[in-house]
C-alpha positions as CSV (number, residue, x, y, z in Angstrom):
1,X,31.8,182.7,60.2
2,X,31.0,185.4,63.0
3,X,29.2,187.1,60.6
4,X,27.4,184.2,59.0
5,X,25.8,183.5,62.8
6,X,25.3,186.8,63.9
7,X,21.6,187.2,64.7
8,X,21.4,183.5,65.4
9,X,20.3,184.4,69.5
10,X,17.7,186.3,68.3
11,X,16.4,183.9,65.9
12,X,16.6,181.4,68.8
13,X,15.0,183.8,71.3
14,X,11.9,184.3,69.1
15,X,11.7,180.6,67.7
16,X,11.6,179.5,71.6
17,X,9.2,182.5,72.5
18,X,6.5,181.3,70.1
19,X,7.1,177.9,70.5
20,X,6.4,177.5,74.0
21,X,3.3,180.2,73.4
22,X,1.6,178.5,70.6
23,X,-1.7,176.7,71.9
24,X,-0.2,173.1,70.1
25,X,3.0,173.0,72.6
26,X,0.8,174.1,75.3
27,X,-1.7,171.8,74.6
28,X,0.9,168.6,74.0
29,X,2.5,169.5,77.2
30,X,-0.4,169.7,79.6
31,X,-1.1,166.5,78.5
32,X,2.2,165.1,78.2
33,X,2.4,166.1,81.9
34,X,-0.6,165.0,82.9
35,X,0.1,161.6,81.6
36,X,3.4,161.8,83.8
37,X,1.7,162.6,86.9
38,X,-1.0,160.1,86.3
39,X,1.9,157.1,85.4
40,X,3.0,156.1,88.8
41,X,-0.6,156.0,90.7
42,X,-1.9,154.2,88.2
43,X,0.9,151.7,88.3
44,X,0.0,150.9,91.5
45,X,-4.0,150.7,91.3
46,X,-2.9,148.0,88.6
47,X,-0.6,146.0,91.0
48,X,-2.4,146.4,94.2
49,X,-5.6,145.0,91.8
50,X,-2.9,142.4,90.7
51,X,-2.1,141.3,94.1
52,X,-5.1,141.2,96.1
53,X,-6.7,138.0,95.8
54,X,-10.3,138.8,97.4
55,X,-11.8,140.0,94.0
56,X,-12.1,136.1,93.0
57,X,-15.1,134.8,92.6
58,X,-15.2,131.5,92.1
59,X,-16.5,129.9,95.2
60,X,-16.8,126.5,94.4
61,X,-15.9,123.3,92.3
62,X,-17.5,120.4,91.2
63,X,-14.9,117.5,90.3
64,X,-15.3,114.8,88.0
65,X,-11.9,112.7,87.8
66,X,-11.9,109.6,86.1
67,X,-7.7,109.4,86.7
68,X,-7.8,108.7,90.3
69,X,-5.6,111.6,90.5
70,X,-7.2,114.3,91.6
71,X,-6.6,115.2,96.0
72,X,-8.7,117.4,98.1
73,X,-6.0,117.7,100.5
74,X,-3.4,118.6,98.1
75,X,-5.8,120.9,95.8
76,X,-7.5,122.7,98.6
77,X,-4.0,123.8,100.2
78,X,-2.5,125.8,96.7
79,X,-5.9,126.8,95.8
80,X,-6.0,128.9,99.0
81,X,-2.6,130.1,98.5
82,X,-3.5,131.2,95.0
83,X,-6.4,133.3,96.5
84,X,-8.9,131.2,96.2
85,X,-11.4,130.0,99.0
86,X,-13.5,127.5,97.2
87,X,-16.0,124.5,98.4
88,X,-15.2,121.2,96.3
89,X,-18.0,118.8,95.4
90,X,-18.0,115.5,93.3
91,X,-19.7,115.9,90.3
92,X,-21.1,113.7,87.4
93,X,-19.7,112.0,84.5
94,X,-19.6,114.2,81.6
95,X,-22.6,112.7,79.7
96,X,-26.6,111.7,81.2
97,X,-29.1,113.5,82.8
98,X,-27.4,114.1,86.0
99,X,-24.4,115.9,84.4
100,X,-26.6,118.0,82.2
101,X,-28.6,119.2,85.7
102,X,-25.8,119.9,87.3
103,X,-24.5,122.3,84.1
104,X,-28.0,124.0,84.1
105,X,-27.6,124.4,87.9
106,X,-24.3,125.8,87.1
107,X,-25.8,128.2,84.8
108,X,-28.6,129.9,86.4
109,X,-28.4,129.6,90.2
110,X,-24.6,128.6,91.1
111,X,-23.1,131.0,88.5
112,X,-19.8,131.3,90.7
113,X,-19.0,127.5,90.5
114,X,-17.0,125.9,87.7
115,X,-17.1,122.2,86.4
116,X,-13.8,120.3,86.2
117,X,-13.6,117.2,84.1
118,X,-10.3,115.5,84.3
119,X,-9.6,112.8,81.9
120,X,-7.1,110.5,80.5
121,X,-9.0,108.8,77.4
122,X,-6.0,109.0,74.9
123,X,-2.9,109.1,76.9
124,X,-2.2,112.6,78.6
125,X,-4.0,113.5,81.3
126,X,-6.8,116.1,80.2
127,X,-8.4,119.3,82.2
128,X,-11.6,120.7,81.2
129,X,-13.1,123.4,82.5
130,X,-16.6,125.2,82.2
131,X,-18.2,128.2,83.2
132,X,-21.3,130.1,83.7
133,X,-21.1,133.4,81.1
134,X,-24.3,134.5,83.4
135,X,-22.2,135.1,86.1
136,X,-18.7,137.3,87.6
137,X,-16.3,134.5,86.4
138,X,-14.3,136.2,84.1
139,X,-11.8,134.3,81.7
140,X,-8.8,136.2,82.8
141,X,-9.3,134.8,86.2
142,X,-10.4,131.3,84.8
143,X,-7.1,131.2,83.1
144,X,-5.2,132.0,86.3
145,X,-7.6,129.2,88.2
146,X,-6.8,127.1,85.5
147,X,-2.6,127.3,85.8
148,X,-2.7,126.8,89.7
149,X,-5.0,123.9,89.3
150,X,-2.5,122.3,87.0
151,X,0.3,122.9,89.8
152,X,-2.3,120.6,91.9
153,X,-2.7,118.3,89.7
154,X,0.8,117.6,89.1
155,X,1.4,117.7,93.1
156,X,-1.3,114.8,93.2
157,X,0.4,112.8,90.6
158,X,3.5,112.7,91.9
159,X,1.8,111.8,95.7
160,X,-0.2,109.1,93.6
161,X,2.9,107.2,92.4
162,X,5.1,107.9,95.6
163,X,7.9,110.2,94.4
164,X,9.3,111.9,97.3
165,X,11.1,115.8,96.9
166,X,14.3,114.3,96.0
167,X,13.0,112.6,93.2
168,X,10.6,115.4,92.0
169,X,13.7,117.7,91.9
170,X,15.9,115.0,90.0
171,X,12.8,114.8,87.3
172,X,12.3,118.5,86.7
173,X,16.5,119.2,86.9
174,X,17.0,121.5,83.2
175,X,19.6,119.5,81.3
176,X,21.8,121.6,79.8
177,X,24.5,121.4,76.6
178,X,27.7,122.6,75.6
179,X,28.8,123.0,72.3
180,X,32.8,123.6,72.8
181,X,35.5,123.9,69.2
182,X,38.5,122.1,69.2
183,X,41.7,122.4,67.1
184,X,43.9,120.0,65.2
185,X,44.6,118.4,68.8
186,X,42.0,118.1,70.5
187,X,42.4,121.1,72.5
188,X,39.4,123.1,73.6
189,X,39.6,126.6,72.1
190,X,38.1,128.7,74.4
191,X,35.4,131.4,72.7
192,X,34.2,134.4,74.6
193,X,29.9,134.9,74.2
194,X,30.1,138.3,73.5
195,X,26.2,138.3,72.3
196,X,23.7,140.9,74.2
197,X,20.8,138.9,76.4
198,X,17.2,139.3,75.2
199,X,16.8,142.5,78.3
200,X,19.7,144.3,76.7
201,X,18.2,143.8,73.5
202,X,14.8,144.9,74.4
203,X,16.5,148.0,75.8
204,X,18.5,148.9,73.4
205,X,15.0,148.8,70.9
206,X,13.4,150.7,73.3
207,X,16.0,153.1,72.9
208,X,16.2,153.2,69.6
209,X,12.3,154.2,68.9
210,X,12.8,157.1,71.6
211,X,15.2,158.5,69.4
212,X,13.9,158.1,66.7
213,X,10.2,159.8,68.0
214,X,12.3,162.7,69.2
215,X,14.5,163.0,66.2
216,X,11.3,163.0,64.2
217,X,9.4,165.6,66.6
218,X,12.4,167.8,66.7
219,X,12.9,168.0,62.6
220,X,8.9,168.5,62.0
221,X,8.6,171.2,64.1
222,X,11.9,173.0,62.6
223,X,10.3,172.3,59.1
224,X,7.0,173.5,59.7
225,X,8.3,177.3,61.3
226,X,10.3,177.4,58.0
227,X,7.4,177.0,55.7
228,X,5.2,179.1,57.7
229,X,7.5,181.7,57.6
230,X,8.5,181.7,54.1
231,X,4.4,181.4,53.4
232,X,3.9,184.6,55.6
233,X,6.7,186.1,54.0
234,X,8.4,187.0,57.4
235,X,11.5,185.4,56.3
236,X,12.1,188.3,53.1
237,X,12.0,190.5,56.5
238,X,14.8,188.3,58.7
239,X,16.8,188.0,55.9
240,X,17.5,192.0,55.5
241,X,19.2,191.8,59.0
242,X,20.1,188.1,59.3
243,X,22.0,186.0,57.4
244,X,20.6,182.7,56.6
245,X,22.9,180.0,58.7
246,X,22.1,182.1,61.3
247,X,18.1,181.9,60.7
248,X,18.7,178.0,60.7
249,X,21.0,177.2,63.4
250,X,19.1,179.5,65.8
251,X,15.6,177.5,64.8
252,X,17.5,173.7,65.7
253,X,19.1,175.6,69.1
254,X,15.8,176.9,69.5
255,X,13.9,173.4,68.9
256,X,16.0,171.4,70.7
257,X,15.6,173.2,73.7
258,X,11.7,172.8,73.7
259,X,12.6,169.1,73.8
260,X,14.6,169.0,76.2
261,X,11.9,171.4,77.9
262,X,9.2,168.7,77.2
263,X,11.9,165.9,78.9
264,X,12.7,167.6,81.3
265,X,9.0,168.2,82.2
266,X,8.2,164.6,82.5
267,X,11.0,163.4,84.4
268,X,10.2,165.9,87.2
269,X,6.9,165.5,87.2
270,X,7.2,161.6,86.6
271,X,9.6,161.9,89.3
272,X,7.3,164.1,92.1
273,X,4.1,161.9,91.0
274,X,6.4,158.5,92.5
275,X,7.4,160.2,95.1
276,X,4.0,161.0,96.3
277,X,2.7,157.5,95.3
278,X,5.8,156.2,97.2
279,X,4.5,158.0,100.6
280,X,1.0,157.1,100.2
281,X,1.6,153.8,99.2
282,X,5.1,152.5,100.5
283,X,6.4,151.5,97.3
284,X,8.6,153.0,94.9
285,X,6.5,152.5,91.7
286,X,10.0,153.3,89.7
287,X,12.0,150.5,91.1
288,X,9.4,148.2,90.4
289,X,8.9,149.1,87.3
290,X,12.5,149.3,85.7
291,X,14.5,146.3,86.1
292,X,17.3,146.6,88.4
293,X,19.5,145.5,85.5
294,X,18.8,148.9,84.1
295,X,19.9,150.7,87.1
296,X,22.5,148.8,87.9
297,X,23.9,150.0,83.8
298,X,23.4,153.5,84.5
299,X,26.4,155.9,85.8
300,X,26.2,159.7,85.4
301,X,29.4,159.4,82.9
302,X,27.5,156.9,79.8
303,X,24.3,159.1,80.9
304,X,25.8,162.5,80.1
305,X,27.2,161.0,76.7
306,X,24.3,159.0,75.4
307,X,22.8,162.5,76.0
308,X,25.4,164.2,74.1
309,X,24.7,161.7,71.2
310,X,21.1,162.1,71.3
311,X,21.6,166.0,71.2
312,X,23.7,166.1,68.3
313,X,21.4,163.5,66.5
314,X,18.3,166.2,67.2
315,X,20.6,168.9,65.9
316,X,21.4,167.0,62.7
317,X,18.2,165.7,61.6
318,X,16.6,168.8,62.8
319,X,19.1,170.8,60.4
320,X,18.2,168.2,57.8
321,X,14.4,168.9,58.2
322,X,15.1,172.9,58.0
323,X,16.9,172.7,54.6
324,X,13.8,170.1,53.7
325,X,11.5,172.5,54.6
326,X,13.1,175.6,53.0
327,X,12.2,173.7,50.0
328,X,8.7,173.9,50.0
329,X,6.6,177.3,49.6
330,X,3.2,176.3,51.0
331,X,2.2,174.4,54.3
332,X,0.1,171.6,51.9
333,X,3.3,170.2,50.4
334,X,5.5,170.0,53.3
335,X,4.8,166.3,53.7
336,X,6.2,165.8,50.2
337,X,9.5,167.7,51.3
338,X,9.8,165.7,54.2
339,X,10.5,162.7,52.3
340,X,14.0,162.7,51.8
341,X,14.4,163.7,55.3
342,X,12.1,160.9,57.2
343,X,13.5,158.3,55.0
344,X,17.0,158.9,56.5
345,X,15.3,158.8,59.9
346,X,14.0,155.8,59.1
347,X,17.3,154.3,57.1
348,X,18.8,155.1,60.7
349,X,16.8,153.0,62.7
350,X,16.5,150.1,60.1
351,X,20.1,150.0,60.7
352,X,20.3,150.2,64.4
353,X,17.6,147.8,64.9
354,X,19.7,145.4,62.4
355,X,22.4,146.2,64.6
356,X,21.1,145.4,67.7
357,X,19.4,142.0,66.5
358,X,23.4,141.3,65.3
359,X,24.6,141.8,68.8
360,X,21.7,139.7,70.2
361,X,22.6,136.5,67.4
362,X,26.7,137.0,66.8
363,X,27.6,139.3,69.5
364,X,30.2,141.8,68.7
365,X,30.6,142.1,64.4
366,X,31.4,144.8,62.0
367,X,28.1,145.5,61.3
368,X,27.3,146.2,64.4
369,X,30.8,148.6,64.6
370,X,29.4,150.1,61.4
371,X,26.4,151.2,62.8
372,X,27.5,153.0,65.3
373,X,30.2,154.6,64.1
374,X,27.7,155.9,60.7
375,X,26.3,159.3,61.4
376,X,22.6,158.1,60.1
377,X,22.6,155.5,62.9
378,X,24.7,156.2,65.4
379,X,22.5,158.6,67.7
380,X,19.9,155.9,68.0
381,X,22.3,153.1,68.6
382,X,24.7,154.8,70.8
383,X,23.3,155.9,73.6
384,X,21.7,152.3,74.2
385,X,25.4,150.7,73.6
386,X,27.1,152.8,75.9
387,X,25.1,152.0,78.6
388,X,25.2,148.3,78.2
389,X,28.6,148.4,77.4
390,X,29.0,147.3,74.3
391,X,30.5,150.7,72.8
392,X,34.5,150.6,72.7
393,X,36.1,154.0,74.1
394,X,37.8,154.6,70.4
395,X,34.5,153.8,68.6
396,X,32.9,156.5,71.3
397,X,35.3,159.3,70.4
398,X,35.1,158.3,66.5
399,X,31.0,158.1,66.1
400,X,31.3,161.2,68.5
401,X,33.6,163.0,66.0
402,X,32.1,162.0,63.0
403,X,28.7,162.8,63.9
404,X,30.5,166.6,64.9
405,X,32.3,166.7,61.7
406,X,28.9,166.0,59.4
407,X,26.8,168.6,61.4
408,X,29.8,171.0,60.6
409,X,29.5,170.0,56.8
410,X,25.8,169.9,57.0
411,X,25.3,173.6,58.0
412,X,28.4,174.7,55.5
413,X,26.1,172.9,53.0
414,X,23.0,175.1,54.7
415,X,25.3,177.9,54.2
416,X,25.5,177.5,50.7
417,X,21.9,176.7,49.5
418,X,20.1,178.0,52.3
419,X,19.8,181.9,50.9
420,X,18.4,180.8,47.5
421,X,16.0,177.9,49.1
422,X,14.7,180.7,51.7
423,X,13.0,182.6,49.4
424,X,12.4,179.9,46.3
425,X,8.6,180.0,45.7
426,X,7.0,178.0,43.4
427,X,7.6,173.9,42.8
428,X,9.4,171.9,45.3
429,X,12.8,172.2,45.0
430,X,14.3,168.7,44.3
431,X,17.8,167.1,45.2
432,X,19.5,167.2,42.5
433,X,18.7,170.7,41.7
434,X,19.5,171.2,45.5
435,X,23.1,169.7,44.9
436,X,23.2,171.9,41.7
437,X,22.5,175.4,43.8
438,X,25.8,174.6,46.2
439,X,28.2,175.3,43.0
């Protein structure tokens, strides 16, 4: 095996030389970067806008309430604590001359006032609003005008009919059920939820796509340097010196360093940008942004593993790509020879996102056990699992060990095939002729 690797560092050395010099990493990275640095402030230009209330502009309402209902004094109060400062006026019946004025008015010359019409014709009690399109009321603030005039309205029926606090908080109390199993006796049998909530779930997808995008970045880039060598013909030159594992396993070392270069990049970078933001600002742009669930999950131990997973899934599919690659001649067909390799990508995640909607419905099953314990799967499942804890220690150390044991296999199989796929020129190389070069 010594000899089947030697040359590997320098394979490695020059794939990671021209990587990081070739304009399309530099280029991806600037902007990757800049995109990092930019994140935070941003962030907080969107909730400062979010929380300061003077850029309404509605100024004032005209109110025509055929309920009875409607209350100045109890309107006027969570108007203002919405953010709001507006002037109410009565206004006319939704039909005549004097109604059709006051929307012309409305219109042209008062285009910061809105019309509310509240009625109760067929039995619920109806809001309408209208608004000038001449003017700065825009619907996204119309909306939000609209929910805390429905918090009024509600306030003012329940002053209308006389329902004090106690009774307001007996009316709106959430009635809750319980579905419990019994056996032959009538015993409760107690049954532990062992489902994920919706946040883990939505975390664990989240996950799940990151892998996949790296996984996916990773194995392209390993397939494209193969082609391009075997297309300049600089491979025929390695291979006099080098022996092919060598050639391969130094291209995936090589490649998975530039990723971890790229996310390393952006974690520092994210991290100095909320910082400064932080100073300038006196908020932490991070915490309000990640849930405090999230950080409360994370502990440098199921960090360093979920790594350790994702690394070994980059090294596999990457490995996967490289053999892909090798069998293709020219750069226009690589797409074809990627098939095979982006449909197990994709298998993968199909089955991890199955997986994680299983834990979400049943809670812990054996599909769910499956998937992350099978190689195809397991690096985009895993690292999500162990951090919510729903990743067992033995089916840890299995998925770990399987996942090592078919990388192992998977570059004996490179081993094998790689020297004649190297230097194949001609039609794409298919699998069951690839299965046929091994023996």
């Amino acid at each position: 095996m010594k000899n089947k690797l030697s040359g590997w560092k320098d394979v490695f050395s020059f794939t990671l030389a021209q990587t990081l010099k070739s304009k399309a990493f530099i280029v991806s990275f600037v902007i990757m970067m800049l995109l990092a640095m930019a994140a935070s402030p941003v962030m907080s230009i969107i909730s400062s806008n979010e929380g300061e209330n003077g850029n309404y502009t509605i100024t004032k309402i005209y109110v025509y309430d055929e309920t009875g209902y409607f209350n100045a004094d109890t309107v006027v109060p969570l108007l203002k604590d919405g953010g709001w400062k507006v002037e109410i006026a009565p206004g006319a019946e939704p039909s005549g001359s004097a109604y059709d004025e006051l929307c012309s008015r409305v219109d042209k010359t008062e285009t910061n006032s809105v019309l509310l019409s509240i009625t109760a014709k067929e039995g619920p009690v109806e809001l309408f609003l209208e608004y000038s399109r001449n003017g700065e009321v825009k619907r996204a603030e119309l909306t939000a005008f609209e929910e805390v005039l429905c918090a009024a309205l509600k306030e003012c029926r329940y002053n209308a009919v006389g329902v004090d606090a106690a009774q307001r908080e007996l009316l709106s109390a959430q009635v809750l059920t319980n579905v419990v199993h019994a056996d032959m006796e009538g015993n409760v049998v107690e049954k532990e939820d062992t489902s994920i909530s919706d946040f883990e779930y939505g975390f664990l997808y989240a996950l799940l796509f990151i892998g996949m995008m790296i996984c996916m970045m990773t194995g392209s880039q390993v397939a494209s340097s193969i082609v391009v060598e075997k297309s300049s013909k600089v491979v025929e030159f390695l291979l006099t010196t080098i022996k092919p594992l060598a050639i391969i396993v130094g291209k995936v070392l090589a490649m998975l360093c530039v990723v971890m270069t790229e996310m390393v990049g952006l974690i520092v970078v994210f991290a100095a940008s909320n910082a400064i933001t932080g100073q300038k600002t006196g908020e932490n742009m991070l915490a309000k942004m990640v849930s405090p669930e999230v950080l409360g999950m994370l502990n440098p131990l199921n960090i360093v593993i979920g790594l350790v997973f994702i690394a070994l899934g980059m090294v596999f599919y990457a490995t996967l790509a490289g053999l892909a690659g090798a069998t293709v001649s020219r750069m226009e067909e690589i797409g074809e020879g990627l098939v095979m390799f982006s449909i197990s990508v994709l298998v993968g995640l199909y089955i991890g996102i199955g997986a994680a909607s299983s834990l979400l419905g049943a809670g812990d099953n054996p599909f769910a056990i499956f998937a992350m314990l099978f190689p195809l799967s397991s690096p985009f499942l895993m690292p999500g699992a162990i951090i919510i804890g729903k990743a067992p220690i033995w089916v840890t150390v299995v998925s770990l060990l399987l996942l090592i044991g078919l990388v192992a296999i998977l570059f004996w199989f490179v081993a094998r095939v790689y020297e004649a796929l190297i230097v194949h020129n001609g039609n794409r190389v298919g699998l069951k002729q690839l299965f046929k070069m091994r023996s």
